[in-house]
DRENMI-716446 format. One record per atom (N, C-alpha, C): z, y, x. Coordinates in steps of 0.2 Angstrom, whole numbers, plus 5000, padded with zeros to 4 digits. Atoms other than C-alpha are relative to their C-alpha. Example, Ala and Ser with C-alpha at 12.3 -4.5 7.8 and 13.67 -1.06 7.14 Angstrom:
500049945004
503949785062
500050065004
499949944996
503649955068
500350054996
% end
This chain:
500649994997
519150224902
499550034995
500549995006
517850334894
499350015001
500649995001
516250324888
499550055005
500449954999
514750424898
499550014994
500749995006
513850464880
499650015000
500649994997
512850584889
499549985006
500550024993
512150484903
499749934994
500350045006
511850354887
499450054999
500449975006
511050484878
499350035004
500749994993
509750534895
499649935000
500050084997
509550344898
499549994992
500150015006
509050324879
499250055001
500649955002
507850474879
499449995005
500550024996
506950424894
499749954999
500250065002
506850254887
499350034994
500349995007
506050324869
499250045004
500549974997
504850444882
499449975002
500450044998
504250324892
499449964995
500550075006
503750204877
499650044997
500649975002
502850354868
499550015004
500549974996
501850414884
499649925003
500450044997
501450244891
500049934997
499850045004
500950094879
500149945005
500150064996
500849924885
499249985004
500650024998
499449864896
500149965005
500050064993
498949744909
499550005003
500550004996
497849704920
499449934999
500550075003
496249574920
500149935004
499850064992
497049454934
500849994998
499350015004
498749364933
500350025009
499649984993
498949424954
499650065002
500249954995
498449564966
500149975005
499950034993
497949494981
499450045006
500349954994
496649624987
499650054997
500249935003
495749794983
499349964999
500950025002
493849704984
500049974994
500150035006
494149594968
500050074994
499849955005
494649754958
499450034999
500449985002
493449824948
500350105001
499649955000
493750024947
500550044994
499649995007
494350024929
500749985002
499350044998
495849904937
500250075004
499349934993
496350044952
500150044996
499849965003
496150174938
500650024996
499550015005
497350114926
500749975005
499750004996
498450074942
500150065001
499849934999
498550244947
500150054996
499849975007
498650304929
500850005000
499350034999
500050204928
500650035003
499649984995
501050244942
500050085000
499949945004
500750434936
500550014998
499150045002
502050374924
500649995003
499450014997
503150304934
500350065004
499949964995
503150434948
500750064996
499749975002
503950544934
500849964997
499450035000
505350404930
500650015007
499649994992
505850404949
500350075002
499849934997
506050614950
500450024994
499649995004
507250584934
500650005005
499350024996
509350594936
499949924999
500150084998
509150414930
499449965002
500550014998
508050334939
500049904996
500050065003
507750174926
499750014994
500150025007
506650094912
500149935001
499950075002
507049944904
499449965001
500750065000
505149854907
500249944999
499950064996
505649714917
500849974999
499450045000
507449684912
500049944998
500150064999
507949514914
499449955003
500550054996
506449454926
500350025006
499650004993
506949404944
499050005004
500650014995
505449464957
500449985009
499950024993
505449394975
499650035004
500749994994
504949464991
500349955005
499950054994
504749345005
499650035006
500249994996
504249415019
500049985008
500350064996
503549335035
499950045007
499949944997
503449505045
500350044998
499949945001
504249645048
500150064997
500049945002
504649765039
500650044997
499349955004
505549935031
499650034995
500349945004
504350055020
499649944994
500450035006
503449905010
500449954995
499650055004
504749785006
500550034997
499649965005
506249915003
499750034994
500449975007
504749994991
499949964995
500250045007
504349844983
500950014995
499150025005
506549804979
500150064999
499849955005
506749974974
499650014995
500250025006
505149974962
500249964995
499850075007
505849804953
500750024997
499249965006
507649904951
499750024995
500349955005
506850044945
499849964992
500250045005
506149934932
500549964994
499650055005
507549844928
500249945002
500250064997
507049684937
500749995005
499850014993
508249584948
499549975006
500450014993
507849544966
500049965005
499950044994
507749424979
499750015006
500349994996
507449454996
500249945003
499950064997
507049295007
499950025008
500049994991
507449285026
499849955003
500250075000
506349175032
500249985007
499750034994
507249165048
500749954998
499450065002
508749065039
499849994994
500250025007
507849005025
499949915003
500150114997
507448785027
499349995001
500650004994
505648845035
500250005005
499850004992
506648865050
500249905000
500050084997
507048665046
499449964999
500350035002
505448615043
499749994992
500150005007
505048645025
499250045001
500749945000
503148705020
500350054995
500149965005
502748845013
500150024993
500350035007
502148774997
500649984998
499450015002
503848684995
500650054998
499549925001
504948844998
499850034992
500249975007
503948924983
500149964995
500150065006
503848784972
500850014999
499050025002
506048774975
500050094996
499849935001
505948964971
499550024990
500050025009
504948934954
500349974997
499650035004
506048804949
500550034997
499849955002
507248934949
500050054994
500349955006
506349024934
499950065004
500149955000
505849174946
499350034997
500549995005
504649274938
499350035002
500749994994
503449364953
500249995006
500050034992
503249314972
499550075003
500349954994
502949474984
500049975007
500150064993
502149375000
499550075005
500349984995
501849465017
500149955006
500150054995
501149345031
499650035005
500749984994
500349375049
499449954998
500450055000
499149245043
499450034993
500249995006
497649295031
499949974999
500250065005
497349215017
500849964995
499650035003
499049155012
500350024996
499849975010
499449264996
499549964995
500350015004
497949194990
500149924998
499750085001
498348994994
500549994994
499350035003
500149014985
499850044992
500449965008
499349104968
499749954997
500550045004
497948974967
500749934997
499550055003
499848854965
500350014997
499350005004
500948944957
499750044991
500149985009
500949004937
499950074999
499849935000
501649174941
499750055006
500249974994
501149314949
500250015005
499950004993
500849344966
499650065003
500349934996
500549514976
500249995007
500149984992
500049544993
499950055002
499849934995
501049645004
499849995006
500149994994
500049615016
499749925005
500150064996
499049465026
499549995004
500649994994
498549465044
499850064999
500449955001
497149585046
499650004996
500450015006
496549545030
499950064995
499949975005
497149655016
500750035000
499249955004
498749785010
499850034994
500349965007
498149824993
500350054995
499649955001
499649924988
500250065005
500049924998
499650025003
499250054997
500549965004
497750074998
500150044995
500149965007
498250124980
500650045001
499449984998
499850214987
499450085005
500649984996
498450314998
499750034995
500649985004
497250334984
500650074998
499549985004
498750384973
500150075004
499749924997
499250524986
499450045000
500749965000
497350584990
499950024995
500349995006
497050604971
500650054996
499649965003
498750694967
499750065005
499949944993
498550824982
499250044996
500649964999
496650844979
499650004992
500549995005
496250804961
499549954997
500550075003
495050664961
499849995009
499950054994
494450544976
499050024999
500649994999
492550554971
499750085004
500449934996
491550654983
500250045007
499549984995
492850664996
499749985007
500250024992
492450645016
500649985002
499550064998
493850515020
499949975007
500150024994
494050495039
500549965002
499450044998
495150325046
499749995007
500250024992
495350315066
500549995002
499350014996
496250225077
499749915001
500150105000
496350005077
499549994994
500450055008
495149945064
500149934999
500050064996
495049785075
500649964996
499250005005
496949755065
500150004995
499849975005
497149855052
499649994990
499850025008
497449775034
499850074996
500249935004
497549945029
499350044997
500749985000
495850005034
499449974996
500650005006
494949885026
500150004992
499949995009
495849895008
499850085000
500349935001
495550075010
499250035000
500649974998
493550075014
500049994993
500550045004
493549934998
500250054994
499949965004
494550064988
499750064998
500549945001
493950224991
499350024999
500750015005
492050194989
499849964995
500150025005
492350104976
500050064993
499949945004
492950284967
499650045004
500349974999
491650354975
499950065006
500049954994
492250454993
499549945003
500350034993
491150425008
500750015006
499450014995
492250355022
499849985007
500450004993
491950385040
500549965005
499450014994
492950295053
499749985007
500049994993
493150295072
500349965003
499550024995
493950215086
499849995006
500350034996
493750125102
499549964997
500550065004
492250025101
500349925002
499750075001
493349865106
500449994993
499450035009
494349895089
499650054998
500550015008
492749915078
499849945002
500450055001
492149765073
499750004997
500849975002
490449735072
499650004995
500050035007
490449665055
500250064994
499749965002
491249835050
499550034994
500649975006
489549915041
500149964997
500250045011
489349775028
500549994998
499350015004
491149775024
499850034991
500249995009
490349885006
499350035001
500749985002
488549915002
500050075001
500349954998
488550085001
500850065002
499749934997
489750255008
500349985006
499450034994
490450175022
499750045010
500149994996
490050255039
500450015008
499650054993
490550175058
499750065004
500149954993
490450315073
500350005005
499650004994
490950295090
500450075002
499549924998
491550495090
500350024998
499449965005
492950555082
499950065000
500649965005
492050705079
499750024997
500450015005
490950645070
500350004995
499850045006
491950545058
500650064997
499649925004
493250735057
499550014996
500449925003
491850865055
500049994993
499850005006
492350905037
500249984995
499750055004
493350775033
500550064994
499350005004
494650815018
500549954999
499850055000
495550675021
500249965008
500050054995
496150595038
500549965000
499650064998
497050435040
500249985010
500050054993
497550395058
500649934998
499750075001
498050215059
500549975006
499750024996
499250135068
499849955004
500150014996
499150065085
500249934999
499450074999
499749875085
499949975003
499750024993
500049835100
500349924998
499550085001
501049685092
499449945000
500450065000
499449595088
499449995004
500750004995
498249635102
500449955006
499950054994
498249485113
499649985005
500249984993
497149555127
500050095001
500149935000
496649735133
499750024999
500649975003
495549845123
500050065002
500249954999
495749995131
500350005007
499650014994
496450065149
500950025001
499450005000
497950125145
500250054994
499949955006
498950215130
500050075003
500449925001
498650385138
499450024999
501149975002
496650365138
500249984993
499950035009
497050295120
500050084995
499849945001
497850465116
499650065002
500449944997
496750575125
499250004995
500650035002
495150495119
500250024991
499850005007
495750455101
500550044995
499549975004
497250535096
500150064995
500149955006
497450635080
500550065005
499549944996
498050815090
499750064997
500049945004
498150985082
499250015002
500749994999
496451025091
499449974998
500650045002
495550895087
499949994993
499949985008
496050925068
499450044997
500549955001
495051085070
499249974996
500650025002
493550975065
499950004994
500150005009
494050935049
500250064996
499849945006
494351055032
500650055002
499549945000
495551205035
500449964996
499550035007
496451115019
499849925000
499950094998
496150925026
500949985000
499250034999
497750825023
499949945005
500050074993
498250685036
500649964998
499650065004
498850515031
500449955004
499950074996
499750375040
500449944997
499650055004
500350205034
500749985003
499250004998
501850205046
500049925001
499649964996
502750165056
499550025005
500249954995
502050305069
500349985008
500149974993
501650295087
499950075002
500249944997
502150465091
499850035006
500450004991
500750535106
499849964998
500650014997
499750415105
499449984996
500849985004
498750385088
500050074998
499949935002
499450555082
500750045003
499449964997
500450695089
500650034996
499349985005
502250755082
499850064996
500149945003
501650925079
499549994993
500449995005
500250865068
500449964992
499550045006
501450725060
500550044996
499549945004
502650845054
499950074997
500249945003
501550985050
499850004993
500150005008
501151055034
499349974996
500450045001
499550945032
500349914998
499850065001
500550795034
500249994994
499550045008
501050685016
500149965002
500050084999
501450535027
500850004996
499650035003
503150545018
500150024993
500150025006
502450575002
499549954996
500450065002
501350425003
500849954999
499550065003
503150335003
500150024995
499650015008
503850424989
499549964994
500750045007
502150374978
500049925000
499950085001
502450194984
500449984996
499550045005
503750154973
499850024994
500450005008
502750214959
499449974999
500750034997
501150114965
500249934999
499750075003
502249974964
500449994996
499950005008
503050004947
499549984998
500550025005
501549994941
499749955001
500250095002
500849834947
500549974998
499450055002
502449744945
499950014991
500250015005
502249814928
499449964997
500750045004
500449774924
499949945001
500150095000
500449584930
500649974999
499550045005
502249544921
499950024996
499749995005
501949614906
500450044997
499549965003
503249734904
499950024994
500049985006
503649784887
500550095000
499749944997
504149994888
500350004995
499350005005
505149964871
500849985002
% end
Protein backbone atom coordinates (compact mmCIF):
# COMPACT_ATOMS: atom_id res chain seq x y z
CA UNK A 1 0.00 0.00 0.00
CA UNK A 2 1.40 3.48 -0.71
CA UNK A 3 1.88 6.45 0.96
CA UNK A 4 -0.48 9.52 -0.24
CA UNK A 5 2.73 12.15 0.43
CA UNK A 6 0.92 14.58 -1.41
CA UNK A 7 -2.40 14.64 0.44
CA UNK A 8 0.29 14.72 3.60
CA UNK A 9 2.08 17.32 2.31
CA UNK A 10 -1.59 19.65 1.60
CA UNK A 11 -2.70 18.47 5.15
CA UNK A 12 0.65 19.66 6.64
CA UNK A 13 0.46 23.05 4.67
CA UNK A 14 -2.94 23.84 5.71
CA UNK A 15 -1.96 22.88 9.20
CA UNK A 16 1.28 25.42 9.25
CA UNK A 17 -1.24 28.16 7.29
CA UNK A 18 -3.76 27.94 9.66
CA UNK A 19 -1.46 28.35 12.71
CA UNK A 20 0.38 31.41 11.01
CA UNK A 21 -2.90 33.27 10.00
CA UNK A 22 -4.93 32.48 13.09
CA UNK A 23 -3.18 32.63 16.69
CA UNK A 24 -4.77 31.17 19.75
CA UNK A 25 -7.56 32.95 21.33
CA UNK A 26 -10.69 32.52 23.45
CA UNK A 27 -13.38 33.99 24.54
CA UNK A 28 -14.31 35.74 28.08
CA UNK A 29 -16.87 33.05 29.15
CA UNK A 30 -16.34 29.10 29.65
CA UNK A 31 -20.19 28.79 27.52
CA UNK A 32 -22.28 30.39 24.95
CA UNK A 33 -25.70 30.36 26.00
CA UNK A 34 -26.97 33.60 24.39
CA UNK A 35 -26.27 36.71 22.23
CA UNK A 36 -27.29 39.38 25.22
CA UNK A 37 -24.47 38.43 27.55
CA UNK A 38 -21.89 39.09 24.55
CA UNK A 39 -20.35 42.02 24.64
CA UNK A 40 -19.44 43.07 20.83
CA UNK A 41 -15.72 42.66 20.99
CA UNK A 42 -16.99 38.74 21.71
CA UNK A 43 -19.27 38.35 18.35
CA UNK A 44 -16.48 40.27 16.55
CA UNK A 45 -13.77 37.83 17.20
CA UNK A 46 -16.42 35.18 16.61
CA UNK A 47 -17.03 36.23 13.24
CA UNK A 48 -13.34 36.92 12.77
CA UNK A 49 -12.78 33.65 13.52
CA UNK A 50 -14.99 31.85 11.55
CA UNK A 51 -13.42 33.93 8.61
CA UNK A 52 -10.79 31.57 9.07
CA UNK A 53 -12.52 28.64 9.18
CA UNK A 54 -14.97 29.28 6.41
CA UNK A 55 -11.55 29.12 4.19
CA UNK A 56 -10.65 25.46 5.96
CA UNK A 57 -14.03 24.18 4.89
CA UNK A 58 -13.66 25.42 0.85
CA UNK A 59 -10.20 23.44 0.99
CA UNK A 60 -9.67 19.58 -0.66
CA UNK A 61 -9.07 18.83 2.96
CA UNK A 62 -11.48 19.92 4.92
CA UNK A 63 -9.43 19.55 8.57
CA UNK A 64 -7.29 21.22 11.18
CA UNK A 65 -5.91 19.65 14.06
CA UNK A 66 -7.56 22.23 16.92
CA UNK A 67 -9.44 19.91 18.67
CA UNK A 68 -7.84 16.59 18.24
CA UNK A 69 -8.60 14.33 20.79
CA UNK A 70 -11.48 16.13 22.51
CA UNK A 71 -15.00 14.45 22.40
CA UNK A 72 -17.94 17.31 21.92
CA UNK A 73 -21.56 16.08 22.55
CA UNK A 74 -24.87 17.13 20.98
CA UNK A 75 -27.93 16.17 22.86
CA UNK A 76 -30.73 17.20 21.41
CA UNK A 77 -34.32 17.39 22.74
CA UNK A 78 -35.81 18.60 19.33
CA UNK A 79 -35.75 18.14 16.13
CA UNK A 80 -33.55 18.78 13.93
CA UNK A 81 -31.25 18.70 10.55
CA UNK A 82 -29.32 22.05 9.70
CA UNK A 83 -28.11 22.82 13.36
CA UNK A 84 -27.07 19.62 14.72
CA UNK A 85 -25.54 17.99 11.43
CA UNK A 86 -23.73 21.78 11.52
CA UNK A 87 -22.54 21.43 14.84
CA UNK A 88 -21.00 17.21 14.04
CA UNK A 89 -19.50 18.47 11.16
CA UNK A 90 -17.93 21.58 12.62
CA UNK A 91 -16.24 19.28 15.56
CA UNK A 92 -14.92 16.87 12.65
CA UNK A 93 -13.76 19.49 10.84
CA UNK A 94 -11.68 20.38 13.79
CA UNK A 95 -10.63 17.10 14.58
CA UNK A 96 -12.86 16.51 17.55
CA UNK A 97 -14.80 13.20 18.07
CA UNK A 98 -18.68 13.32 18.32
CA UNK A 99 -21.53 11.97 20.18
CA UNK A 100 -24.77 12.42 19.28
CA UNK A 101 -27.44 11.46 22.06
CA UNK A 102 -31.04 10.29 21.17
CA UNK A 103 -32.94 11.14 23.65
CA UNK A 104 -35.75 8.93 22.59
CA UNK A 105 -33.57 5.77 23.69
CA UNK A 106 -31.38 7.27 26.08
CA UNK A 107 -32.35 6.25 30.32
CA UNK A 108 -34.57 9.72 30.06
CA UNK A 109 -36.95 7.64 28.52
CA UNK A 110 -36.45 5.44 31.93
CA UNK A 111 -36.73 8.06 34.17
CA UNK A 112 -33.37 9.55 34.54
CA UNK A 113 -33.03 13.58 35.15
CA UNK A 114 -31.51 15.59 33.14
CA UNK A 115 -28.75 16.58 35.36
CA UNK A 116 -27.81 12.87 35.85
CA UNK A 117 -27.66 11.92 32.06
CA UNK A 118 -24.98 14.94 31.86
CA UNK A 119 -23.26 14.17 34.93
CA UNK A 120 -22.88 10.15 33.41
CA UNK A 121 -21.69 11.89 30.19
CA UNK A 122 -18.80 13.92 32.00
CA UNK A 123 -17.71 11.14 33.95
CA UNK A 124 -16.92 9.91 30.49
CA UNK A 125 -14.28 12.75 30.15
CA UNK A 126 -16.35 14.51 27.41
CA UNK A 127 -15.05 17.70 26.77
CA UNK A 128 -18.27 20.14 25.49
CA UNK A 129 -22.23 19.49 25.67
CA UNK A 130 -24.31 21.15 22.56
CA UNK A 131 -27.88 21.22 24.38
CA UNK A 132 -31.10 22.03 22.38
CA UNK A 133 -34.52 21.98 24.55
CA UNK A 134 -38.15 23.09 23.89
CA UNK A 135 -37.77 24.46 27.33
CA UNK A 136 -36.04 27.95 28.01
CA UNK A 137 -33.64 28.20 30.29
CA UNK A 138 -32.01 24.76 30.26
CA UNK A 139 -28.48 25.35 28.59
CA UNK A 140 -28.07 27.65 31.14
CA UNK A 141 -29.11 25.34 34.30
CA UNK A 142 -26.59 22.55 33.04
CA UNK A 143 -23.45 25.08 32.49
CA UNK A 144 -24.20 26.57 36.08
CA UNK A 145 -23.33 22.21 36.91
CA UNK A 146 -21.10 21.28 34.82
CA UNK A 147 -17.11 22.24 34.33
CA UNK A 148 -17.18 22.11 30.65
CA UNK A 149 -18.57 24.07 28.09
CA UNK A 150 -21.78 24.29 27.14
CA UNK A 151 -23.53 25.86 23.92
CA UNK A 152 -27.07 26.54 23.14
CA UNK A 153 -28.58 25.30 20.08
CA UNK A 154 -31.39 26.59 21.01
CA UNK A 155 -33.97 26.90 24.19
CA UNK A 156 -37.64 27.21 23.82
CA UNK A 157 -38.42 30.74 22.63
CA UNK A 158 -35.69 32.02 24.24
CA UNK A 159 -32.30 32.08 22.33
CA UNK A 160 -30.25 30.48 19.01
CA UNK A 161 -27.09 32.28 19.44
CA UNK A 162 -25.37 30.54 16.61
CA UNK A 163 -28.03 30.82 14.21
CA UNK A 164 -27.69 34.91 14.96
CA UNK A 165 -23.82 34.87 14.43
CA UNK A 166 -24.36 32.50 11.26
CA UNK A 167 -26.76 35.39 10.15
CA UNK A 168 -24.44 38.23 11.18
CA UNK A 169 -21.62 36.15 9.43
CA UNK A 170 -23.64 36.06 6.09
CA UNK A 171 -24.99 39.87 6.23
CA UNK A 172 -21.36 41.07 6.92
CA UNK A 173 -19.73 38.80 4.03
CA UNK A 174 -22.41 39.84 1.39
CA UNK A 175 -22.54 43.45 2.59
CA UNK A 176 -19.27 44.32 4.19
CA UNK A 177 -20.03 45.45 7.56
CA UNK A 178 -23.64 45.30 9.63
CA UNK A 179 -23.27 48.81 11.14
CA UNK A 180 -25.84 51.18 9.60
CA UNK A 181 -27.77 48.52 7.90
CA UNK A 182 -31.90 48.53 7.81
CA UNK A 183 -32.53 44.79 9.08
CA UNK A 184 -36.03 43.81 8.47
CA UNK A 185 -37.36 40.28 10.59
CA UNK A 186 -41.26 39.29 9.81
CA UNK A 187 -43.22 36.62 10.37
CA UNK A 188 -43.63 34.66 14.28
CA UNK A 189 -41.76 36.68 16.90
CA UNK A 190 -44.33 35.24 19.36
CA UNK A 191 -41.85 31.91 18.98
CA UNK A 192 -38.98 32.74 17.34
CA UNK A 193 -35.59 31.99 19.39
CA UNK A 194 -34.02 33.24 16.38
CA UNK A 195 -35.55 36.65 16.26
CA UNK A 196 -34.67 37.63 19.50
CA UNK A 197 -30.76 36.65 19.40
CA UNK A 198 -30.76 38.46 16.15
CA UNK A 199 -32.38 42.06 17.58
CA UNK A 200 -29.69 41.39 20.61
CA UNK A 201 -27.07 40.91 17.95
CA UNK A 202 -27.36 43.07 15.26
CA UNK A 203 -27.92 46.34 17.24
CA UNK A 204 -25.40 45.54 19.25
CA UNK A 205 -23.12 46.02 15.93
CA UNK A 206 -24.95 48.81 15.21
CA UNK A 207 -27.92 47.99 12.40
CA UNK A 208 -31.37 49.37 13.08
CA UNK A 209 -33.91 46.37 13.13
CA UNK A 210 -37.42 46.74 12.05
CA UNK A 211 -39.72 43.74 12.55
CA UNK A 212 -43.45 42.89 11.70
CA UNK A 213 -46.05 40.38 11.94
CA UNK A 214 -49.39 39.55 13.11
CA UNK A 215 -49.99 41.54 16.11
CA UNK A 216 -51.00 38.23 17.93
CA UNK A 217 -47.14 37.06 17.32
CA UNK A 218 -45.59 40.38 18.49
CA UNK A 219 -45.30 40.36 21.86
CA UNK A 220 -45.74 43.26 23.85
CA UNK A 221 -42.68 43.33 25.71
CA UNK A 222 -40.90 43.37 22.18
CA UNK A 223 -39.77 47.29 22.29
CA UNK A 224 -37.70 46.90 25.63
CA UNK A 225 -36.04 43.80 24.31
CA UNK A 226 -32.73 46.62 23.58
CA UNK A 227 -32.54 50.12 24.47
CA UNK A 228 -31.87 51.49 21.46
CA UNK A 229 -32.36 50.43 17.22
CA UNK A 230 -35.10 48.15 17.70
CA UNK A 231 -38.32 49.15 15.84
CA UNK A 232 -41.94 47.06 16.16
CA UNK A 233 -44.58 47.98 13.23
CA UNK A 234 -47.73 46.46 12.52
CA UNK A 235 -47.15 46.91 8.52
CA UNK A 236 -44.80 45.05 6.55
CA UNK A 237 -44.27 47.89 4.56
CA UNK A 238 -42.94 49.69 6.92
CA UNK A 239 -40.54 47.40 8.38
CA UNK A 240 -39.42 46.58 4.00
CA UNK A 241 -39.22 50.13 2.79
CA UNK A 242 -35.48 50.16 2.45
CA UNK A 243 -34.52 47.36 4.21
CA UNK A 244 -30.95 45.79 3.02
CA UNK A 245 -31.54 42.90 4.80
CA UNK A 246 -34.92 40.76 5.17
CA UNK A 247 -35.25 37.86 7.43
CA UNK A 248 -38.66 35.97 7.04
CA UNK A 249 -39.13 33.73 9.83
CA UNK A 250 -40.62 30.71 10.16
CA UNK A 251 -44.08 29.69 10.91
CA UNK A 252 -44.18 27.28 13.89
CA UNK A 253 -47.06 25.90 13.73
CA UNK A 254 -45.48 23.07 16.18
CA UNK A 255 -45.62 25.47 19.07
CA UNK A 256 -48.75 27.44 18.68
CA UNK A 257 -51.26 25.92 21.01
CA UNK A 258 -54.17 28.28 20.08
CA UNK A 259 -55.18 30.41 16.83
CA UNK A 260 -53.36 33.43 16.04
CA UNK A 261 -54.42 34.08 12.84
CA UNK A 262 -57.52 32.85 10.50
CA UNK A 263 -56.02 30.77 8.51
CA UNK A 264 -52.49 30.12 6.70
CA UNK A 265 -53.80 31.74 3.44
CA UNK A 266 -54.62 35.22 5.36
CA UNK A 267 -51.20 34.41 6.96
CA UNK A 268 -49.56 34.40 3.39
CA UNK A 269 -51.62 37.15 1.78
CA UNK A 270 -51.26 39.57 4.75
CA UNK A 271 -47.65 38.61 5.71
CA UNK A 272 -45.74 36.60 3.39
CA UNK A 273 -42.42 37.56 1.85
CA UNK A 274 -43.74 37.64 -2.16
CA UNK A 275 -41.74 39.03 -5.02
CA UNK A 276 -44.01 42.07 -4.79
CA UNK A 277 -43.83 42.84 -1.62
CA UNK A 278 -40.02 42.71 -1.79
CA UNK A 279 -40.38 45.76 -4.14
CA UNK A 280 -40.13 47.75 -0.89
CA UNK A 281 -37.04 46.94 0.13
CA UNK A 282 -33.32 47.77 -1.55
CA UNK A 283 -32.98 46.72 -5.30
CA UNK A 284 -29.72 44.87 -3.76
CA UNK A 285 -31.66 43.78 -0.41
CA UNK A 286 -30.73 40.14 0.51
CA UNK A 287 -33.29 37.83 2.04
CA UNK A 288 -32.58 35.38 4.96
CA UNK A 289 -34.34 32.54 6.42
CA UNK A 290 -33.24 30.19 9.30
CA UNK A 291 -34.98 27.14 7.77
CA UNK A 292 -36.61 24.92 7.47
CA UNK A 293 -39.10 26.92 5.02
CA UNK A 294 -42.84 26.92 4.79
CA UNK A 295 -43.06 27.25 1.16
CA UNK A 296 -46.39 30.04 0.31
CA UNK A 297 -46.87 30.97 3.35
CA UNK A 298 -44.09 33.02 5.20
CA UNK A 299 -42.08 33.16 1.88
CA UNK A 300 -42.73 32.42 -1.71
CA UNK A 301 -40.53 29.61 -3.84
CA UNK A 302 -39.81 32.29 -6.42
CA UNK A 303 -38.26 34.57 -3.94
CA UNK A 304 -36.57 31.50 -1.84
CA UNK A 305 -34.79 30.49 -4.79
CA UNK A 306 -34.03 33.74 -6.43
CA UNK A 307 -30.98 35.47 -6.64
CA UNK A 308 -31.38 37.63 -3.49
CA UNK A 309 -31.77 34.53 -1.57
CA UNK A 310 -28.26 33.16 0.79
CA UNK A 311 -30.67 30.92 2.67
CA UNK A 312 -28.19 28.14 1.72
CA UNK A 313 -25.40 30.26 2.24
CA UNK A 314 -26.36 30.93 5.71
CA UNK A 315 -25.88 26.97 6.01
CA UNK A 316 -22.51 26.88 4.51
CA UNK A 317 -21.34 29.87 7.09
CA UNK A 318 -22.77 27.66 9.76
CA UNK A 319 -20.14 25.39 10.04
CA UNK A 320 -17.71 27.96 10.15
CA UNK A 321 -19.72 29.99 13.05
CA UNK A 322 -19.44 26.84 14.71
CA UNK A 323 -15.83 26.15 14.22
CA UNK A 324 -15.24 28.90 15.67
CA UNK A 325 -17.10 28.73 18.99
CA UNK A 326 -16.13 25.19 19.50
CA UNK A 327 -12.86 26.63 19.09
CA UNK A 328 -12.86 29.72 21.22
CA UNK A 329 -14.48 28.05 24.51
CA UNK A 330 -12.10 24.67 24.13
CA UNK A 331 -9.21 26.20 23.76
CA UNK A 332 -8.01 24.80 20.73
CA UNK A 333 -4.41 24.92 20.09
CA UNK A 334 -3.85 25.64 15.88
CA UNK A 335 -0.20 24.14 16.31
Amino acid sequence: MTRDFEGERRDLSARAEFSTAHPRARLKRKDLLGIRDLDPEEIRLILDTAEAFKQVSEREIKKVPTLRGRTVVNLFFEPSTRTRTSFELAAKRLSADTLNIATTTSSLMKGETLLDTVRTLQAMAVDALVVRHSMAGVPHQLARQLPIPVINAGDGAHEHPTQALLDAFTIRERKGRIAGLKVAIIGDLLHSRVARSNIYLLTKLGASVWVSGPQTLVPPYYEQLVPDGLFVTPRIEEALEGADVVMALRLQLERQQECFFPSLKEYALRFGLTRERLRWAKEEAIILHPGPMNRGIEIASDVADGPQALILDQVANGIAVRMAVLYLLMGGSSA
